[in-house]
N, C-alpha and C positions, 0 to 999 in steps of 0.2 A: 200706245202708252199702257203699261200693264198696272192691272188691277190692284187696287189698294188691299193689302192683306187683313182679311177678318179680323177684328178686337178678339185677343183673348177675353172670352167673358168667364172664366173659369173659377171657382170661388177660393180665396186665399185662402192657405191653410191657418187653421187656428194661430192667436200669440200663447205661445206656452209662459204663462205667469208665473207667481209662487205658487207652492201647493197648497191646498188648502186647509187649516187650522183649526182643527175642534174648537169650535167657542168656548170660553174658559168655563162659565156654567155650565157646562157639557162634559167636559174632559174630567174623567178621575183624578182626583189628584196625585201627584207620584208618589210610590212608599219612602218613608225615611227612615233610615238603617238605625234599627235598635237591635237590646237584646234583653233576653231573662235570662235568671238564676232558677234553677228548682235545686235547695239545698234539703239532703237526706239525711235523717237520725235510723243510726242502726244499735240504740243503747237499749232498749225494749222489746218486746214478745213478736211485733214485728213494727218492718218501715214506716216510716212516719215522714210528710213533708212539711214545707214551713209554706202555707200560703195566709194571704188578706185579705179582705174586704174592701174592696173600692167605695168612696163616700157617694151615696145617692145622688150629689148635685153636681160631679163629673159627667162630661159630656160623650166623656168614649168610656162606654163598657160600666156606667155605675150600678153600684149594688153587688156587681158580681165580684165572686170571687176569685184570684187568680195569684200569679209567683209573682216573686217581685220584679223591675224592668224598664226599661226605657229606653229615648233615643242616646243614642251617639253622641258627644260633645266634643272640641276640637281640643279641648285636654286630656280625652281618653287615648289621644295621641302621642303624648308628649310626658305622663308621667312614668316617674321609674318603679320598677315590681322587683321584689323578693325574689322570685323566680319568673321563669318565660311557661310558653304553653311548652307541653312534650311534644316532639318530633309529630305523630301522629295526629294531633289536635291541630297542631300548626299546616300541615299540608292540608288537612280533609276543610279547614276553615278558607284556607288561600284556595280554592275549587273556584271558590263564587268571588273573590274578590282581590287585593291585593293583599302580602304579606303584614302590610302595616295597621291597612284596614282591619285584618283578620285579627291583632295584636289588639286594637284599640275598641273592636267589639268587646272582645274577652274583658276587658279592664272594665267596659260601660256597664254591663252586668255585674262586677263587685260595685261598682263605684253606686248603684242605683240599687243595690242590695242594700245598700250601708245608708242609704238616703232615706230610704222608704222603712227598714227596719232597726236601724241602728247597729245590724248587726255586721263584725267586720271577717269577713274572708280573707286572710291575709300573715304577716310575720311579723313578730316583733322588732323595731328598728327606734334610732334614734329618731325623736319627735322633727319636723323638719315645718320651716314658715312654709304656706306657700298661699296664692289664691286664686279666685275661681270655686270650680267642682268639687276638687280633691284636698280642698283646703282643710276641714274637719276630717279626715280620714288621715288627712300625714299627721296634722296636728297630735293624734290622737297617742302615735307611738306606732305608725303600723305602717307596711307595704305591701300593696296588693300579691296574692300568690296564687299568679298565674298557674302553676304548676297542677294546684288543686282541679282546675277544670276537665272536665269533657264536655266534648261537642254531640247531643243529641237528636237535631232538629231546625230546622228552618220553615218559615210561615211568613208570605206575603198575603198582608190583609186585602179581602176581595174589592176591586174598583170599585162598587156600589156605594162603600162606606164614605163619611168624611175626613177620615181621618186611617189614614194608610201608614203600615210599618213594615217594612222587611226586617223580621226578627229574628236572630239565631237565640237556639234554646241552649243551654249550658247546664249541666247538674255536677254538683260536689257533697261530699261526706261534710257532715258536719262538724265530724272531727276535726277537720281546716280552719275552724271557726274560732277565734281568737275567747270567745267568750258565747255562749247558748242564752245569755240574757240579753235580751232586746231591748236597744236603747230607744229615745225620744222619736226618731225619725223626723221624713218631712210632714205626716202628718198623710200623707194621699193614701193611707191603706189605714182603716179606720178600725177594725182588729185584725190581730195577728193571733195563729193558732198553729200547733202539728195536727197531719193528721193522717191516721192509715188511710189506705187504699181505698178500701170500701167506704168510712167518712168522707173523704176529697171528693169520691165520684157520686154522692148523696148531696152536694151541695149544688149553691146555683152556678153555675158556669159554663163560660162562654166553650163554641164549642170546641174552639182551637185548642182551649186550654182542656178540654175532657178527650181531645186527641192526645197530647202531647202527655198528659198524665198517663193515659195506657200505655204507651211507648215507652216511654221513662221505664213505666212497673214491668213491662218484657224484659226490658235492657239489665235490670237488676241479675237475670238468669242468664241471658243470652248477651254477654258484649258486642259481639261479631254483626250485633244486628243492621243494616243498612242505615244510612243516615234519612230519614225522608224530609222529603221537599213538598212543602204544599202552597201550591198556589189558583189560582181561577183565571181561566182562557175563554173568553166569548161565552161566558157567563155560569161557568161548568167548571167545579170541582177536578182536578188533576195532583193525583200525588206522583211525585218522581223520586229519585233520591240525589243525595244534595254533593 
């Protein structure tokens, strides 16, 4: 009678599971797509920008000063503009996103220009109902103008933070500016000032915003300049271009 064949005792290969999931107090939180305005006055001896003062009791970035700006909103989607971005604005923004996205940052930068300072970027039009966001900006007599913009700049805030934005920078003549007196606002930039070059880089500010200020003031001489892209990889500063 032949022998009974040895038991494989060989060890089973591992269950491959799910993978496994940064614990949520662990994981940085994702950035959420915003954007700023840096609007330029070129009526004086020289450049001048329009930045604020963030109110001390804000949790991201108070005290400091910076442009005006914020997140995205799903009406930055959907309302109508004066004009579109120019050809060029509109491809170098569609790099990093999609066409509509890229449309509806542009818009979230007036739209949060005009919240924070009262001031509107935009063209004269019939007054039109609407609500939401854009409610007091159409009300107003006005349509955003796309047209006015360029694309400067992009900055995702470093994981460390609690509060993350993928930001596109924007800057316009102020000449686009329906009006250079500053309305009521929301209230979240606590003063409002112009200021040359050398004031803005005297002041307290975060340090994205005393990058994006030097950039801007190159850009003044040099259009052609590369769009940069700043972000943080495994804990380390990386600029790319955007």
């Amino acid at each position: 009678m032949p022998a009974a064949p040895e038991p494989d005792v060989r060890p089973a290969p591992p269950r491959l599971g799910p993978p496994r999931l940064c614990p949520p107090r662990l994981c940085p939180p994702r950035p959420k797509d915003a954007a700023t305005l840096l609007i330029v006055r070129h009526d004086g001896p020289k450049p001048r920008v329009l930045m604020g003062r963030r109110h001390g009791g804000h949790a991201f970035m108070p005290d400091k000063w910076v442009f005006p700006g914020g997140r995205i909103h799903p009406s930055d989607f959907r309302v109508p503009a004066a004009s579109e971005l120019r050809p060029d604005v509109a491809d170098t923004l569609a790099r990093g996103c999609s066409p509509s996205r890229a449309r509806a940052l542009a818009l979230s930068a007036i739209r949060e220009t005009f919240e924070e300072t009262g001031l509107i970027l935009g063209r004269a039009a019939p007054a039109r109902a609407s609500r939401g966001e854009w409610r007091d900006f159409l009300a107003a007599g006005a349509l955003p103008d796309l047209a006015a913009l360029d694309y400067v700049a992009r900055a995702i805030t470093p994981p460390a933070r609690t509060r993350r934005f993928d930001a596109r920078f924007f800057v316009a003549d102020a000449e686009a500016l329906m009006s250079l007196e500053p309305g009521a606002g929301s209230g979240e930039l606590g003063e409002l000032a112009w200021f040359d070059w050398t004031a803005a880089a005297a002041l307290d500010l975060p340090q994205i915003t005393r990058a994006i200020l030097e950039e801007v003031r190159l850009r003044l001489t040099d259009s052609t300049r590369p769009i940069p892209f700043h972000r943080f990889e495994r804990g380390k500063h990386r600029l790319l271009h955007a």
